[in-house]
C-alpha positions as CSV (number, residue, x, y, z in Angstrom):
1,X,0.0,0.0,0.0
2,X,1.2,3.5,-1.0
3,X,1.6,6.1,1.8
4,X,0.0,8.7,2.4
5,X,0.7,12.2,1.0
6,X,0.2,15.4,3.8
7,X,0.0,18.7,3.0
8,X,-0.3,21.8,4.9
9,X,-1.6,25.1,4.9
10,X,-1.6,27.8,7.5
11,X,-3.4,31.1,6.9
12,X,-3.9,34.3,9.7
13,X,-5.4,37.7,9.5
14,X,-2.8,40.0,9.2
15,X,-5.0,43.0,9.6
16,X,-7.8,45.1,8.2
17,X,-9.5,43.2,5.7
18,X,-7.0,40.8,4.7
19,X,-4.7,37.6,6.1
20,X,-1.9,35.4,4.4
21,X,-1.9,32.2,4.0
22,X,1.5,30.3,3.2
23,X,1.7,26.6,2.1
24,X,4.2,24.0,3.2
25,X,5.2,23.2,-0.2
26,X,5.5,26.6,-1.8
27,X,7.9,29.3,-1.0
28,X,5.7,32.4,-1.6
29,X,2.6,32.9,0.6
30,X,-0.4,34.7,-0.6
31,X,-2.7,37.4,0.2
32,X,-6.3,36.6,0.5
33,X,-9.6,38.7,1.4
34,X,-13.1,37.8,2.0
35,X,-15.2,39.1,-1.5
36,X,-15.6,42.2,-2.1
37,X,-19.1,42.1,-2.0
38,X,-18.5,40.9,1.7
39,X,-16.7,43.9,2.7
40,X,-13.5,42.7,1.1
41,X,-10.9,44.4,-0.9
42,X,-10.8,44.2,-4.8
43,X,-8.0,42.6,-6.0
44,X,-7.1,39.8,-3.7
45,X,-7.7,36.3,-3.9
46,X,-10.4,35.3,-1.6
47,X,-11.1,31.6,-0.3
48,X,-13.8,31.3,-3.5
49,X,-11.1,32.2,-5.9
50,X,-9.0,29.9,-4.3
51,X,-11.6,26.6,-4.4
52,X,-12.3,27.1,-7.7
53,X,-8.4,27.4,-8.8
54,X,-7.5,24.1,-6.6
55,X,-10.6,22.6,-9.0
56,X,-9.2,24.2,-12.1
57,X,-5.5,23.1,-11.4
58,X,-6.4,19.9,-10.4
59,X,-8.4,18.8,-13.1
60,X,-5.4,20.1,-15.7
61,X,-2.4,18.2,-13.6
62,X,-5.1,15.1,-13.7
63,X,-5.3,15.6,-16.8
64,X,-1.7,15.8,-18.1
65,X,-1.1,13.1,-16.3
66,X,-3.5,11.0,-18.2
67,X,-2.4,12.1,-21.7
68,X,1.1,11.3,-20.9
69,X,0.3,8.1,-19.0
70,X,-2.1,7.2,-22.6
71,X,0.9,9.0,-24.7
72,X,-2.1,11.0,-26.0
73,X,-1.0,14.1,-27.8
74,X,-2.5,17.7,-27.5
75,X,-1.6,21.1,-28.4
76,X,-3.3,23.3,-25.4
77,X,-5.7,22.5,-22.5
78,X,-7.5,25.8,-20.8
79,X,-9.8,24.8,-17.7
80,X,-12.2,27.7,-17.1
81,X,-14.3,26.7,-13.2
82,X,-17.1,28.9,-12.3
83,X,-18.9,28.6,-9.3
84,X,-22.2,30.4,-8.3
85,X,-22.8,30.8,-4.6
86,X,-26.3,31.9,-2.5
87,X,-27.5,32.3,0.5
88,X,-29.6,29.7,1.7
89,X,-31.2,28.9,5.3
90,X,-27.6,27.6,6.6
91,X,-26.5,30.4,5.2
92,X,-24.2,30.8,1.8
93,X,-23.0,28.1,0.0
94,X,-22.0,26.9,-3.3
95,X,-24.8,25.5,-5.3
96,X,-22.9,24.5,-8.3
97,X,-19.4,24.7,-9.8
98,X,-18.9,24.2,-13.5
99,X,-16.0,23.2,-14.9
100,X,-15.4,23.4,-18.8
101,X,-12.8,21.9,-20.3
102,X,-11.3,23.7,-23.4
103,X,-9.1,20.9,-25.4
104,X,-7.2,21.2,-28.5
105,X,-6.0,18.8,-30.6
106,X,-3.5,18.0,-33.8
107,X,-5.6,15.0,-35.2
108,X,-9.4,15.1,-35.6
109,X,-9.4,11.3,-35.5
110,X,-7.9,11.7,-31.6
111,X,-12.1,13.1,-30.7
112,X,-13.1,10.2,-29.3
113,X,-10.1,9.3,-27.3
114,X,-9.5,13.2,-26.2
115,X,-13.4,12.9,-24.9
116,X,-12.8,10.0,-23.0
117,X,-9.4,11.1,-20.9
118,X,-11.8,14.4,-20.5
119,X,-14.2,12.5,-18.4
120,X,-12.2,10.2,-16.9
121,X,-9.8,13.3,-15.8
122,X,-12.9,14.4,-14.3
123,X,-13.5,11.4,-12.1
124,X,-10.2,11.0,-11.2
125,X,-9.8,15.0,-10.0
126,X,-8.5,14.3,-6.4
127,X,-10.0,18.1,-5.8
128,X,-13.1,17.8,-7.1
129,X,-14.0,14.3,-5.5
130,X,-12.8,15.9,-2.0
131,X,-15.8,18.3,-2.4
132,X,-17.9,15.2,-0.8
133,X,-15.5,14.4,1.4
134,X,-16.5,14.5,5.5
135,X,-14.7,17.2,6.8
136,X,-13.0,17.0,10.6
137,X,-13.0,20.2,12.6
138,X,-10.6,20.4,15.2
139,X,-11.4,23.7,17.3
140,X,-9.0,24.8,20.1
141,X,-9.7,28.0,22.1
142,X,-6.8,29.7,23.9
143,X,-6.4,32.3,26.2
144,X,-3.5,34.5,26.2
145,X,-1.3,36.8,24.2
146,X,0.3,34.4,21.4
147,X,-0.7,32.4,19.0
148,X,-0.5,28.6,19.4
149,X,1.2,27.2,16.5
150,X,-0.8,24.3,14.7
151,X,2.6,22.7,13.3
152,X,6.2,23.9,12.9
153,X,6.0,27.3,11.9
154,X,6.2,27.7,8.0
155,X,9.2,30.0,6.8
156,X,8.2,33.5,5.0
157,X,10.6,35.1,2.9
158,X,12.1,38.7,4.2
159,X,9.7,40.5,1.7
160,X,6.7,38.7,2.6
161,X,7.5,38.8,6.6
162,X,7.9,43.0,5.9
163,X,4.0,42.6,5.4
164,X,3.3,40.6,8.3
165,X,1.6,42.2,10.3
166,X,-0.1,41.3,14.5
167,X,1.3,37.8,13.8
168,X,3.7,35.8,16.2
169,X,7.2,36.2,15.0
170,X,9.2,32.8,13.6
């Protein structure tokens, strides 16, 4: 049996209307915002943006994987996910995401085949399938003046700590 794979992601309000989140496997963090039409600021990604583009960037590294696994050939692949939220008596959710597939290919006789690894990228989209998945929720109050680390602290680069701000230094 394979092991498992664990990844990591810590995020904190740095102030005002916006927080950082920083992931254990990348070396840049990012800045993140609720939507502006929730009081957030224009220009940031905020945690919708960021479902949608784990959905989109899934399904395309699903999907290259399966061409080159199937030594299937194509000349461009642009995923476009939209998702449409609304309020409902638990309050907002997502009601649908839509996820459209844009493939090109060299050979028209490859349509059938290129339809196929389309779907089956779909089914196979560890992001998309982890939509259904039961969540755990781990909640830990604490009292005091610092923040209790969930893990080893994550490193931020000089230019990105130089933003941080009402965070517990490294």
């Amino acid at each position: 049996m394979e092991e498992a794979h664990r990844f990591r992601v810590d995020a904190w309000w740095s102030s005002g209307r916006t927080g950082i989140a920083k992931s254990s496997s990348a070396p840049n963090a990012i800045h993140f915002t609720s939507p502006p039409a929730f009081g957030g600021l224009d220009g940031r990604w905020t945690p919708e943006d960021l479902l949608l583009c784990a959905v989109a960037s899934c399904y395309t590294t699903t999907f290259r994987a399966l061409a080159e696994n199937s030594k299937f050939e194509y000349t461009d692949l642009q995923v476009e996910v939209e998702g449409a939220i609304s309020r409902g008596d638990a309050g907002y959710n997502f009601g649908e995401v839509l996820i459209r597939a844009n493939l090109t290919i060299p050979q028209p006789a490859d349509e059938a085949r290129a339809s196929k690894l389309l779907h089956k990228a779909k089914g196979l989209c560890l992001v998309s399938r982890a939509l259904s998945v039961e969540q755990k929720f781990e909640p830990h109050v604490q009292v005091g003046d610092s923040r209790e680390e969930a893990g080893p602290p994550l490193t931020v680069s000089c230019k990105e700590e130089g933003r941080r701000q009402n965070t517990k230094p490294q």
